[in-house]
C-alpha angles and dihedrals in degrees: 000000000000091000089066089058104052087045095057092041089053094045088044089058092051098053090057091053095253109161119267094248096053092034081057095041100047090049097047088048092049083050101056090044097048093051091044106203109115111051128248086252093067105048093100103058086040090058096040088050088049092050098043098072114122098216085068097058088065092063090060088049091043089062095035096055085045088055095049091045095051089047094052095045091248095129 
């Protein structure tokens, strides 16, 4: 059930031209509260730990390496 909420708050965001990230981190915030299981105390080492996989460093340099490629006519 929670799930539903944060979807149609992030898809509310969007719709009002928020950006993507805060869109993302309203709605994952909302979420957590929402579900209540974690305190508000504790928001801010949730969100670094998110934020510290590795696995999620590769999508910035992704973008970064397509950026560079289209502006030097490689694509």
């Amino acid at each position: 059930m929670v799930s539903g909420w944060m979807l149609l708050i992030f898809i509310g965001l969007c719709l009002f031209k928020a950006p993507i990230a805060f869109s993302m981190l309203i709605a994952a915030l909302a979420g957590i509260l929402l579900k209540g299981d974690i305190p508000i105390t504790a928001l801010h080492t949730h969100i670094i730990d998110g934020i510290n996989k590795f696995d999620y460093l590769a999508i910035p340099f992704f973008i970064m390496a397509a950026f560079v490629m289209n502006r030097g006519g490689i694509t």
